[in-house]
TIZATI-489337 format. One record per residue: residue in one letter; x, y, z of N, C-alpha, C in turn. Coordinates in steps of 0.1 Angstrom, whole numbers, always signed. Layout:
% TIZATI-489337
[r 'a' [X Y Z] [X Y Z] [X Y Z]] ...
END
This chain:
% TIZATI-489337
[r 'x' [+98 +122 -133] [+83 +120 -131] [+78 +132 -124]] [r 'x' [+69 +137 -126] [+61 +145 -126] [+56 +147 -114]] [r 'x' [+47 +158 -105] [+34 +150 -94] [+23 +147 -95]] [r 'x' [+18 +154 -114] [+9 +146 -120] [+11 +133 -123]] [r 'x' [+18 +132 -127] [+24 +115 -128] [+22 +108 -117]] [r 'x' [+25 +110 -107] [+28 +103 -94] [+9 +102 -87]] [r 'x' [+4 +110 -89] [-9 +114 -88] [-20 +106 -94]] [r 'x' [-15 +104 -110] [-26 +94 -116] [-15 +75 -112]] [r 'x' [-3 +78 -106] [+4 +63 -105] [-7 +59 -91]] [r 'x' [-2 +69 -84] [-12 +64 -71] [-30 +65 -70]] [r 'x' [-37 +68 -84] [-46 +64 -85] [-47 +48 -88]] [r 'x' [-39 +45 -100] [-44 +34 -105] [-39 +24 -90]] [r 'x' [-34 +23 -86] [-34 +12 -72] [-46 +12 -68]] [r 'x' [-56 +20 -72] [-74 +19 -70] [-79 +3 -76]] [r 'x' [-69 -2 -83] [-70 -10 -90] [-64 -21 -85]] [r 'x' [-72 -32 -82] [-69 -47 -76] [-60 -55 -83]] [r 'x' [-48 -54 -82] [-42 -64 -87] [-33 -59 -101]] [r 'x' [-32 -46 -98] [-21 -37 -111] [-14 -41 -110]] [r 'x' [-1 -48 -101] [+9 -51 -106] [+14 -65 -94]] [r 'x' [+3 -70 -93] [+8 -82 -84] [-7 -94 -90]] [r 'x' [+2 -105 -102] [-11 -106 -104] [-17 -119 -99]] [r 'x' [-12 -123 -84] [-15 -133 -75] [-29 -125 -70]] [r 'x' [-33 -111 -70] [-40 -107 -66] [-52 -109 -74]] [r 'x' [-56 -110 -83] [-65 -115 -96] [-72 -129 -86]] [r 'x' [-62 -133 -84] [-66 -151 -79] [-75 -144 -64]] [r 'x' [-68 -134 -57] [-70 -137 -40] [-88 -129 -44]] [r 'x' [-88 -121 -57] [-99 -117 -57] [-112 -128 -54]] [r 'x' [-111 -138 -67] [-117 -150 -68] [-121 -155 -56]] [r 'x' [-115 -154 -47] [-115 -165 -35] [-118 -153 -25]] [r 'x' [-132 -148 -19] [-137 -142 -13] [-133 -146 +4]] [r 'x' [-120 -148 +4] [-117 -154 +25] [-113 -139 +30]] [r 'x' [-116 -140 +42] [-114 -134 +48] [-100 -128 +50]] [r 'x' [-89 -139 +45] [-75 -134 +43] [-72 -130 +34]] [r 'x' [-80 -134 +24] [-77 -133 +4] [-81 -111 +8]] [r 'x' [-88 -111 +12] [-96 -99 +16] [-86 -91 +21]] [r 'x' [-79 -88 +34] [-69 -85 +37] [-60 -84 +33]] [r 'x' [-52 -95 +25] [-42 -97 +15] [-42 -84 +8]] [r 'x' [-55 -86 -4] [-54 -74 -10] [-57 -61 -6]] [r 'x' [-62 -60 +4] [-63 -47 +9] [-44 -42 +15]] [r 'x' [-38 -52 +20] [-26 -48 +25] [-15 -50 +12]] [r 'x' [-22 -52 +3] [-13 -52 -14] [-15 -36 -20]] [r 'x' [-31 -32 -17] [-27 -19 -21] [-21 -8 -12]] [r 'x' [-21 -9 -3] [-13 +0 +6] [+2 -1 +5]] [r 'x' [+5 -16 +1] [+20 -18 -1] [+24 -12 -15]] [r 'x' [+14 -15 -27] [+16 -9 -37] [+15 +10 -36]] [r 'x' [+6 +16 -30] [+10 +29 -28] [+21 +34 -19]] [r 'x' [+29 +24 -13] [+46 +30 -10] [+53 +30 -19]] [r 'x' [+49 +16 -24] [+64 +17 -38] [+62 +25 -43]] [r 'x' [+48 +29 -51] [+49 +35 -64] [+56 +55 -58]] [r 'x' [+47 +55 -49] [+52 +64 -40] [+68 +70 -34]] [r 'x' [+75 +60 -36] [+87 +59 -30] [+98 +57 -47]] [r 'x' [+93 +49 -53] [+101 +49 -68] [+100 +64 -77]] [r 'x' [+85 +67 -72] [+85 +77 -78] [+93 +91 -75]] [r 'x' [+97 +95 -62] [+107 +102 -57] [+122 +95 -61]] [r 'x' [+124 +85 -67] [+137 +79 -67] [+145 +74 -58]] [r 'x' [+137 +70 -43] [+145 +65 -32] [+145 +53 -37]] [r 'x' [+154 +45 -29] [+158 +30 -27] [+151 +27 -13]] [r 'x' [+151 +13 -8] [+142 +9 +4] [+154 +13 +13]] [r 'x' [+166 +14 +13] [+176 +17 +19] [+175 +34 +22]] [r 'x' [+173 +44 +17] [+172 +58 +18] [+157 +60 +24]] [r 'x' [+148 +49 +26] [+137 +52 +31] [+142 +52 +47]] [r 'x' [+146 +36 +47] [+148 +38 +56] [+160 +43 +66]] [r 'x' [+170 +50 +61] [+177 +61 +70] [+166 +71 +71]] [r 'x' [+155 +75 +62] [+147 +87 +65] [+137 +83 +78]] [r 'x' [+132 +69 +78] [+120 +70 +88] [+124 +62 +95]] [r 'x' [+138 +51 +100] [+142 +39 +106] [+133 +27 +108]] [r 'x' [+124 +24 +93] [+122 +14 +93] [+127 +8 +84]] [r 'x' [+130 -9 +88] [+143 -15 +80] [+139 -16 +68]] [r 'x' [+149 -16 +58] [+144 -19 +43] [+139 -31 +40]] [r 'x' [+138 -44 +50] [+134 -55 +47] [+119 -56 +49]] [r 'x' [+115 -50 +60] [+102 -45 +64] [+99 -36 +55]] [r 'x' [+99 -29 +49] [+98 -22 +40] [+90 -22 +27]] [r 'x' [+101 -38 +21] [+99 -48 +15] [+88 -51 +16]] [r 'x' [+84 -60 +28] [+76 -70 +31] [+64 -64 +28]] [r 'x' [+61 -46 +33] [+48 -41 +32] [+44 -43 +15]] [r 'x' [+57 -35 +9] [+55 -33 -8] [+45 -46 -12]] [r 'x' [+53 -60 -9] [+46 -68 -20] [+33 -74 -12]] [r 'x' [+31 -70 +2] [+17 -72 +4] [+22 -86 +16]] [r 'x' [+34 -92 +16] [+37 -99 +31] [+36 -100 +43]] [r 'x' [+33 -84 +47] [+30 -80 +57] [+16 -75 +59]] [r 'x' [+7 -80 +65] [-7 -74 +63] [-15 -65 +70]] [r 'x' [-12 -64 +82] [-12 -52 +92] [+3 -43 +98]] [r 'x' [+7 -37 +92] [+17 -31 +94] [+20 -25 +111]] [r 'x' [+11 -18 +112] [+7 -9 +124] [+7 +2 +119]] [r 'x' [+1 +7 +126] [+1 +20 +131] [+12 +30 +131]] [r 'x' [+21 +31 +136] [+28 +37 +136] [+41 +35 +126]] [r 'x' [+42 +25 +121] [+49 +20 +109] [+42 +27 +99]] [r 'x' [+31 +25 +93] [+25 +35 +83] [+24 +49 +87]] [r 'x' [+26 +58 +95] [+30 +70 +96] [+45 +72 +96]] [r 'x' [+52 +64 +99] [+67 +72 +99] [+67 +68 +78]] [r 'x' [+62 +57 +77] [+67 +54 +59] [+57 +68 +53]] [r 'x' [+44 +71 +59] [+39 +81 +57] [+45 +88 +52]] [r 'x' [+48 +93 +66] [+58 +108 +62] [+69 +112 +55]] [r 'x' [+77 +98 +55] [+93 +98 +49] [+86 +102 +31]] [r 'x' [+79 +96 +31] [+72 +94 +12] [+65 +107 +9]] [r 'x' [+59 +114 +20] [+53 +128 +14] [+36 +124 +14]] [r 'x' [+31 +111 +18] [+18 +107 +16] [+12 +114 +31]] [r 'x' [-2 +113 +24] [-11 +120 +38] [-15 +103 +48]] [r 'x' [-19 +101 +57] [-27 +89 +68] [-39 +88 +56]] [r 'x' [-45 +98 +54] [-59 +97 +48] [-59 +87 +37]] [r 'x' [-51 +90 +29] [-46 +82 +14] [-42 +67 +21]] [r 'x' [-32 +67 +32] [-30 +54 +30] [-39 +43 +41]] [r 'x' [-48 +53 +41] [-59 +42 +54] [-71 +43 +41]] [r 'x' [-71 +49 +27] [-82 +44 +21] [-86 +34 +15]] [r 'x' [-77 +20 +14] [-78 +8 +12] [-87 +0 +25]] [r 'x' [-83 +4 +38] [-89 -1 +48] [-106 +3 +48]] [r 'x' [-105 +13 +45] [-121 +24 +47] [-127 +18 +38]] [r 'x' [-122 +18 +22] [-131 +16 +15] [-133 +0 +16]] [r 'x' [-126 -9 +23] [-133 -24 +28] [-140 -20 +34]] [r 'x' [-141 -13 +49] [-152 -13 +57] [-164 -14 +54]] [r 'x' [-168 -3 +44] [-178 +5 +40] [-184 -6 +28]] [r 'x' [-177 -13 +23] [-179 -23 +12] [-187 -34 +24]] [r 'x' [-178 -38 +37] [-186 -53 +44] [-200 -46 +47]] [r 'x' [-199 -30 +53] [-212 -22 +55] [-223 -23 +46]] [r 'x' [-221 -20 +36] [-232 -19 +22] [-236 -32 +22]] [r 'x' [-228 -44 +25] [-231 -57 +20] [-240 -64 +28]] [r 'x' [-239 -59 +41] [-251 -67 +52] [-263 -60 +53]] 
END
């Protein structure tokens, strides 16, 4: 795969609910966690696709950045909803992704509750 490839992969995660399609439902249901959920589904989904795409395993991730593969996991399918801070920069870095790209799920909620009041 390509970095074009990888480039239009990590676009479409722009997209609610590409490949988790519980996410469809949490759309429907405007809660304040349904909201979250998917915002911490697309950030999970721009690791995997991000991480598959280099051909690591969650195990090679984590010898590169020491976070465990099970945590790893958890972020991918959106289990984990606040990661931290510093958790998303060490998977950051291990994956080649910039902070900016993976805090744009958070931003573009903000600016979404912004517009709306």
């Amino acid at each position: 795969m390509g970095q074009n490839d990888t480039v239009q992969l990590l676009q479409d995660t722009d997209t609610v609910g590409t490949s988790n399609s519980g996410a469809n439902d949490l759309e429907r249901h405007n809660t304040e966690e349904g909201v979250w959920l998917m915002v911490a589904l697309k950030l999970g989904e721009t690791f995997a696709i991000a991480r598959k795409s280099k051909g690591l395993t969650l195990r090679d991730v984590e010898w590169q950045c020491g976070v465990s593969n099970a945590l790893i996991s958890q972020i991918e399918t959106g289990k984990i909803k606040d990661p931290g801070f510093f958790t998303v920069t060490k998977l950051a870095l291990a994956l080649g992704l910039s902070l900016d790209r993976c805090a744009e799920p958070y931003v573009r909620h903000m600016e979404s509750m912004e517009n709306s009041s």
